[in-house]
C-alpha positions in Angstrom: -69.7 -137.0 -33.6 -71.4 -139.7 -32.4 -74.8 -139.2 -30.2 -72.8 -140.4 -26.7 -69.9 -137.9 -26.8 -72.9 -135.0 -26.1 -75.0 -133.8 -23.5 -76.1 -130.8 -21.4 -77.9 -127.8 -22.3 -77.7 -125.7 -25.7 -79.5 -122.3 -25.5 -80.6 -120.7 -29.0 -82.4 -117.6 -29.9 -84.6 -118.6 -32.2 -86.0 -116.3 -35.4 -89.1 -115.8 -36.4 -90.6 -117.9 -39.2 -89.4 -121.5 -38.0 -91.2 -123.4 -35.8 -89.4 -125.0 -32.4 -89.4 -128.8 -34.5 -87.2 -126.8 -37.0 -84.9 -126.0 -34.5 -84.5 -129.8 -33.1 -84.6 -130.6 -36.9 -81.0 -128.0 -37.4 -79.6 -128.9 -34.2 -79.5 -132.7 -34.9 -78.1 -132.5 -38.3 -75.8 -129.4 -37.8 -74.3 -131.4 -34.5 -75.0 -135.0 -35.6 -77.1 -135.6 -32.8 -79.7 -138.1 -32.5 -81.4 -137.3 -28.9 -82.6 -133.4 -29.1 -85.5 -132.4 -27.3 -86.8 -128.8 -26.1 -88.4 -127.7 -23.0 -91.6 -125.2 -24.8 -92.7 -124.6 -27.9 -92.7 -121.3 -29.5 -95.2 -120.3 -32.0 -93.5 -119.7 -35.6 -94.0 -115.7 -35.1 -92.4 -116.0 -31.9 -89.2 -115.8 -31.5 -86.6 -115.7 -28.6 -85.0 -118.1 -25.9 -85.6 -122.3 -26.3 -83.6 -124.7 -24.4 -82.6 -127.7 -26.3 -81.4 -131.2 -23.9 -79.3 -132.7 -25.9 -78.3 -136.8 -25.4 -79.1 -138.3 -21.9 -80.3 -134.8 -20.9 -83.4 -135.2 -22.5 -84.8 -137.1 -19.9 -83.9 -133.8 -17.5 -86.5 -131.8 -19.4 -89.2 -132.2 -17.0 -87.3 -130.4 -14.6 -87.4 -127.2 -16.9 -91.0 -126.9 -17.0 -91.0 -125.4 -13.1 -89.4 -122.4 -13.9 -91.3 -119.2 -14.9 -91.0 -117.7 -18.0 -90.5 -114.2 -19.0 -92.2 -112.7 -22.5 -91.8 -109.4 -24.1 -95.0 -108.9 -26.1 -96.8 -106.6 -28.1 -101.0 -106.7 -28.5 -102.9 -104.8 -31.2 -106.4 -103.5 -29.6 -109.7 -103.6 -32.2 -108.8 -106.5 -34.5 -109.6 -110.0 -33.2 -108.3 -112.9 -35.3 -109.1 -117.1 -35.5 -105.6 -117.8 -34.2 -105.3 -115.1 -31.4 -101.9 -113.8 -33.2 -101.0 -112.7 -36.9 -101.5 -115.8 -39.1 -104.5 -116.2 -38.1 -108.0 -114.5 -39.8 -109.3 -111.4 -38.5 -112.4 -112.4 -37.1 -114.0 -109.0 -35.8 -112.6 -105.3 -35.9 -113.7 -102.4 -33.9 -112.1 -98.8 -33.6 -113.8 -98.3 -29.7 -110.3 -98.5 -28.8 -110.2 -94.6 -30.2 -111.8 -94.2 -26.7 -109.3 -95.7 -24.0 -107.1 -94.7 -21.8 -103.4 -95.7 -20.3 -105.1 -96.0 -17.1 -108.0 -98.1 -18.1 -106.0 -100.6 -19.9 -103.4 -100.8 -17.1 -105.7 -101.2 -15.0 -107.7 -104.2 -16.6 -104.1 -105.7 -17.2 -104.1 -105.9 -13.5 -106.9 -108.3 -13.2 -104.9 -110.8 -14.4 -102.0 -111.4 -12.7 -102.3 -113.8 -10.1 -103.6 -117.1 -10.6 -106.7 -117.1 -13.3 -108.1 -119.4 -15.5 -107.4 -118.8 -19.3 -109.0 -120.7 -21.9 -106.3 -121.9 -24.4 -106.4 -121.1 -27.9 -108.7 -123.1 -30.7 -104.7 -123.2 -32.8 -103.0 -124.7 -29.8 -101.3 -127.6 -28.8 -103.9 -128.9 -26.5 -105.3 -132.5 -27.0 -108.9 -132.9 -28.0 -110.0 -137.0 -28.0 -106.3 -137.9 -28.7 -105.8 -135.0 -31.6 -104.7 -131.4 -31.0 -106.6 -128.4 -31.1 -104.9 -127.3 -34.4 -105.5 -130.0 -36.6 -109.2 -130.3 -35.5 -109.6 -126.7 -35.8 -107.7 -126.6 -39.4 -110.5 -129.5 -40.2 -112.6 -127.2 -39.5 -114.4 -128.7 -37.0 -116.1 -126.5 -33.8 -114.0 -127.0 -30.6 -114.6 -125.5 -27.4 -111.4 -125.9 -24.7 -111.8 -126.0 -21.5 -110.4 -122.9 -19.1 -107.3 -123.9 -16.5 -105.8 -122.6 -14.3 -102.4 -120.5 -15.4 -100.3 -118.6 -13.1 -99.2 -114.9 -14.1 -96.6 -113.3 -11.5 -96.5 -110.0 -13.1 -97.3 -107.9 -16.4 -96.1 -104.6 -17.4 -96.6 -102.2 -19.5 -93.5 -101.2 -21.2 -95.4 -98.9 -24.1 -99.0 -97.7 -25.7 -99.3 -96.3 -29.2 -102.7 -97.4 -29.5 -104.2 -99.2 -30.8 -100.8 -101.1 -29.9 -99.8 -102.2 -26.4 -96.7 -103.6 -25.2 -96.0 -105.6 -22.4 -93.2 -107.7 -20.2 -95.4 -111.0 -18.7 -93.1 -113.2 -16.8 -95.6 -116.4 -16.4 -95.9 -120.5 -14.9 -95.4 -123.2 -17.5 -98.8 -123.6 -19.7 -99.7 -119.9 -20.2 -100.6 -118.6 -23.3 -99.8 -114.9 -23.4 -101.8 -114.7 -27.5 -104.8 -115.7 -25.1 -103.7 -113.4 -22.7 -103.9 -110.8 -25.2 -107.3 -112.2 -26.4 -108.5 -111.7 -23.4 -107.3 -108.3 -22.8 -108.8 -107.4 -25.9 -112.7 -108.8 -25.0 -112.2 -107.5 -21.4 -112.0 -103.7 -23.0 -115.0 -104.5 -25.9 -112.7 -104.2 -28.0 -111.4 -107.7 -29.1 -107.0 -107.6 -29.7 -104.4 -110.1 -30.9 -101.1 -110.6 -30.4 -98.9 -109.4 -33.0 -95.4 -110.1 -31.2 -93.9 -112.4 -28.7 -90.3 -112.8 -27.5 -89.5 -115.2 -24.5 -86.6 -114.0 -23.3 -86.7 -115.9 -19.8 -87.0 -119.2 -18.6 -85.4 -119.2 -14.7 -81.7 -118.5 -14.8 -81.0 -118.7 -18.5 -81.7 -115.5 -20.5 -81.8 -115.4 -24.1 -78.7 -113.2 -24.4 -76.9 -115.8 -23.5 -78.5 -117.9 -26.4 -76.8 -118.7 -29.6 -78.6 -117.8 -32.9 -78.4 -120.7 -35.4 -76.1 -118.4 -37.6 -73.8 -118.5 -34.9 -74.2 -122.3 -33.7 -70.5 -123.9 -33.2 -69.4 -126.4 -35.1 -69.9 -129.9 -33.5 -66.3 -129.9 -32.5 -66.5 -126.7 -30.6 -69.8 -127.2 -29.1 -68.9 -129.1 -25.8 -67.6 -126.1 -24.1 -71.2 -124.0 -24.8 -73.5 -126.6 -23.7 -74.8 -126.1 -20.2 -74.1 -128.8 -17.5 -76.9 -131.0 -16.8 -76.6 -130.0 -13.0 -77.6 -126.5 -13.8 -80.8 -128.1 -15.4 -81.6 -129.0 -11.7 -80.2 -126.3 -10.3 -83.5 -125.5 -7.9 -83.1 -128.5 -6.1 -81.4 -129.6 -3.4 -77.7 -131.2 -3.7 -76.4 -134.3 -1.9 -72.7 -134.4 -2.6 -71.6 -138.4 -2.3 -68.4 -140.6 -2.2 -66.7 -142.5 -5.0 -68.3 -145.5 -2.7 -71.5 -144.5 -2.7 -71.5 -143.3 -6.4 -70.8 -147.0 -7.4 -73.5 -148.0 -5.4 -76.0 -145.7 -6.7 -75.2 -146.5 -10.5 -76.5 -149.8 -9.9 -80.5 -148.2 -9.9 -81.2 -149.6 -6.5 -83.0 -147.1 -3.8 -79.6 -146.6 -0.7 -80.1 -145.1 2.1 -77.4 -142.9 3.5 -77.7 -142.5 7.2 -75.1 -140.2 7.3 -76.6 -137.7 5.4 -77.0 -134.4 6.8 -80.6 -133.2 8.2 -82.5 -131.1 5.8 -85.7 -130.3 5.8 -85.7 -130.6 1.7 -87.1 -134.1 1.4 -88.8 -135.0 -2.5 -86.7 -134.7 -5.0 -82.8 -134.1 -5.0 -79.5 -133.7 -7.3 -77.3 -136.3 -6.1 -74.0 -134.8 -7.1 -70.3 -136.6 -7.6 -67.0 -134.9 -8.4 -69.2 -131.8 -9.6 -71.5 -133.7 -11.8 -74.9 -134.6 -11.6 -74.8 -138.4 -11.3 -78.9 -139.0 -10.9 -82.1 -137.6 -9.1 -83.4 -139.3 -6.2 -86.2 -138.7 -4.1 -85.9 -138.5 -0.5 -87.5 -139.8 2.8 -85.4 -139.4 5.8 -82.0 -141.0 4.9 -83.3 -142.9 2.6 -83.4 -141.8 -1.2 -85.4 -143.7 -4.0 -83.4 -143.1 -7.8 -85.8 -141.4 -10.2 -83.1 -141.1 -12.8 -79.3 -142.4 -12.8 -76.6 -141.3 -15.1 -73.7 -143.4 -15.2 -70.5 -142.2 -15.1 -68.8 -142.7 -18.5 
């Protein structure tokens, strides 16, 4: 199948033990793909819901970072590790979590929804001078991150057999819920890491809806399971326009459409023909300046 004939959004479930590149990796050979690109990674213990752009879609990714995410997660109170989750080394142990209570630890949980600052992890992503906090920290070398600010919109507790605690966080795009539980840990005395993690939320999609790569279609079938790119923008406003002014648009130059109707949405919209989304434009007024523009085929 050549690259062209696909685009949209493909939902998997992934296991644990691969990392999120060896999920882009499957996807491009198994669907003969060229253009795969996801929207978050998730941590090779992780497992759960990634969304995968495939073809022109890629370049809608952006758009997927605005939604929250939703985590099922399990800490383990009194062991403390390098990496803040299970592959790291333990670091510090301490069996003062004998001593807590539901309450107390529901209660510290509490401080930190909202919006807080959270320091990332030393094994993250992050860029340090141009290289990521991983590979410096796997160098060995002594990194400090700074803190930023991360929004959590709610945590609960869904069970405690300590010294493990689970937990539902449904969080803004750059939280790390293995420092959460880091943090969790030194805000008892007792240090914790994170011992599971399954997104299964990002906005609308769930991870039920997800294939597993077991269960991946063949690249014949797969058209009908991919997700339209309009649903990618589906939080933003829609301006439905005529075959005319679809032409018009597709040549990249900003239009203005006075007869538009009045909306107080102005930035960004989905400007939508025959059902499809045909680009994103950002609006002023009646006037709309093209961000992105995909050609009708």
């Amino acid at each position: 199948m050549r690259d062209g004939d696909l685009e949209g959004l493909l939902s998997l479930d992934k296991p644990v033990g691969h990392t999120s590149h060896d999920m882009v990796s499957f996807v491009r050979s198994r669907l003969g793909v060229r253009r795969v690109g996801h929207s978050g990674t998730l941590d090779p213990f992780a497992s759960g819901l990634l969304l995968l752009c495939l073809g022109r879609s890629t370049r809608l990714i952006e758009y997927l970072h605005v939604f929250p995410k939703r985590y099922e997660a399990c800490a383990r109170l009194g062991v403390s590790t390098s990496t803040d989750d299970p592959e790291g080394d333990v670091v510090s142990e301490s069996d003062s979590w004998n001593a807590l209570t539901a309450g107390e630890i529901a209660s510290t949980l509490d401080v930190f929804v909202g919006v807080v600052d959270q320091r990332p992890p030393r094994f993250s992503a992050k860029k340090v001078r141009g290289t990521t906090a991983y590979a410096r920290s796997r160098r060995g070398e002594e990194i400090s991150l700074p803190s930023a600010p991360v929004t959590i919109h709610s945590i609960e507790i869904t069970g405690i057999d300590l010294p493990y605690v689970r937990f539902d966080v449904q969080c803004g795009t750059g939280t790390y819920v293995r420092a959460l539980a880091r943090d969790l840990g030194e805000a008892l005395g007792v240090g914790a890491h994170l011992t599971e993690l399954r997104r299964v939320e990002i906005g609308p999609f769930r991870v039920e809806a997800a294939f597993t790569p077991a269960a991946l279609p063949q690249p014949d079938q797969i058209t009908g399971a991919l997700i339209p790119p309009l649903e990618v923008v589906s939080h933003l406003p829609r301006l439905e326009v005529t075959h005319e002014e679809a032409a018009r648009i597709e040549s990249g130059q900003a239009f203005e459409l006075p007869t538009a109707p009045p909306s107080n949405d102005q930035g960004e919209h989905a400007v939508v023909f025959q059902g499809q989304l045909l680009a994103v434009a950002v609006r002023d007024g009646s006037r709309f300046k093209l961000r992105k523009v995909f050609s009708r085929e």
